[in-house]
C-alpha positions as CSV (number, residue, x, y, z in Angstrom):
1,X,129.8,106.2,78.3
2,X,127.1,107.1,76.0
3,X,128.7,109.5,73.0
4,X,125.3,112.0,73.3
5,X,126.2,113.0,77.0
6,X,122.8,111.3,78.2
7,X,124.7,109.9,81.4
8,X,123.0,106.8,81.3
9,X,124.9,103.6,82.6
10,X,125.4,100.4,80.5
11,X,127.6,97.7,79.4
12,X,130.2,98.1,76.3
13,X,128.2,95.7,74.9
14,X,125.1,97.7,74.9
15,X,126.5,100.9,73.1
16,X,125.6,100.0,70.1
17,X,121.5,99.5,71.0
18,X,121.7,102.6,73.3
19,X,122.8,104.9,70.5
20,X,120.6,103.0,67.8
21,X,117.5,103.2,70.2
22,X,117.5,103.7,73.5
23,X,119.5,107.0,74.0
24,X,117.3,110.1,74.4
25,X,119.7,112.4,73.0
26,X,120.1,110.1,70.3
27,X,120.0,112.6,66.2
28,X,116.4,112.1,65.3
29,X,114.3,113.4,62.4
30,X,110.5,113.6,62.5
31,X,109.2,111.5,59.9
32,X,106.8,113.7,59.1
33,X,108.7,116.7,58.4
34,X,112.2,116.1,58.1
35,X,112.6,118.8,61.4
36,X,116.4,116.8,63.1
37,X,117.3,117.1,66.5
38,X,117.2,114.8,69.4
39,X,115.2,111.8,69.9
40,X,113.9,113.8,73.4
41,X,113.4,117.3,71.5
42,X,111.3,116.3,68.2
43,X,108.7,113.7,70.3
44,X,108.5,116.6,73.4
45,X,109.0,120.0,71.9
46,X,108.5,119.1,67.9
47,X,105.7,117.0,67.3
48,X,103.1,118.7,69.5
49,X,103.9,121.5,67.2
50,X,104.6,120.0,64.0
51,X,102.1,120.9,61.0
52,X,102.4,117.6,59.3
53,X,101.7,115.4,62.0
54,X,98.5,113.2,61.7
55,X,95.7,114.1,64.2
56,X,92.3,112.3,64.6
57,X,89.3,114.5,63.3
58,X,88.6,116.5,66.8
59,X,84.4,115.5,65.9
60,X,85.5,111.7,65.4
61,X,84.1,111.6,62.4
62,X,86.7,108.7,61.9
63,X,89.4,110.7,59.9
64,X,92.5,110.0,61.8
65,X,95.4,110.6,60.0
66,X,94.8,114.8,59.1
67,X,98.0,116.5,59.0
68,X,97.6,119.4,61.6
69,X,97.7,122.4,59.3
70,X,94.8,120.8,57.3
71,X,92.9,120.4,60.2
72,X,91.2,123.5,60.3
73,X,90.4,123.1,56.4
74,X,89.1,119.5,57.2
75,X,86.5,120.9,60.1
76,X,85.4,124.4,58.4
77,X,84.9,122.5,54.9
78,X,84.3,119.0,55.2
79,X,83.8,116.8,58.2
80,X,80.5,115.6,58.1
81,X,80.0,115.8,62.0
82,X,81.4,119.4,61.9
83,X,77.9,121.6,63.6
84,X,77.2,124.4,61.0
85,X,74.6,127.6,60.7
86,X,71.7,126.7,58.3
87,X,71.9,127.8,55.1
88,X,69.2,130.2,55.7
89,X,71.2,132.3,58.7
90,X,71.4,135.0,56.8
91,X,67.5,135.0,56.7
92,X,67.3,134.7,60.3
93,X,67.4,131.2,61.1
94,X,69.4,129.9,64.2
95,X,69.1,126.2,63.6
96,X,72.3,124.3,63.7
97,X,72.9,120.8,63.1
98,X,75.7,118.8,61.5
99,X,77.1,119.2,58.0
């Protein structure tokens, strides 16, 4: 039986894989973050969530590994593909193109 309560079926032989890498309630650590808890909890319920995990630039503008809290940063100040007000909104003008 598998020590994490999984109630998966195997072999003796197989224990050692299972708890290694196979076993959903398996300790886990997001490599990201450092956040432990179960192999089934941190890729379900933690790395949705988690502020350092890499996300592709929501514009493509071919980023793809921005942590998630610089995200926002990465689309208000930088992303070349991000649509912004011409710099002569407060003037008036409506255009909007890309960055």
């Amino acid at each position: 039986f598998c020590p994490f309560d999984c109630d998966d079926s195997f072999q003796r032989r197989q224990l050692e894989g299972h708890k290694v890498n196979d076993c959903p309630n398996r300790p886990f650590t997001c490599q990201y973050c450092n956040h432990k808890a179960t192999y089934i909890a941190v890729t379900n319920e933690h790395w949705p969530i988690c502020k350092q995990y890499p996300l592709e630039c929501s514009n493509k503008c071919g980023e793809n590994a921005i942590e998630r809290q610089h995200l926002p940063k990465h689309l208000e100040e930088t992303c070349p593909l991000q649509v912004i007000k011409c710099e002569f909104s407060y003037a008036g003008c409506e255009v909007e193109c890309q960055r």
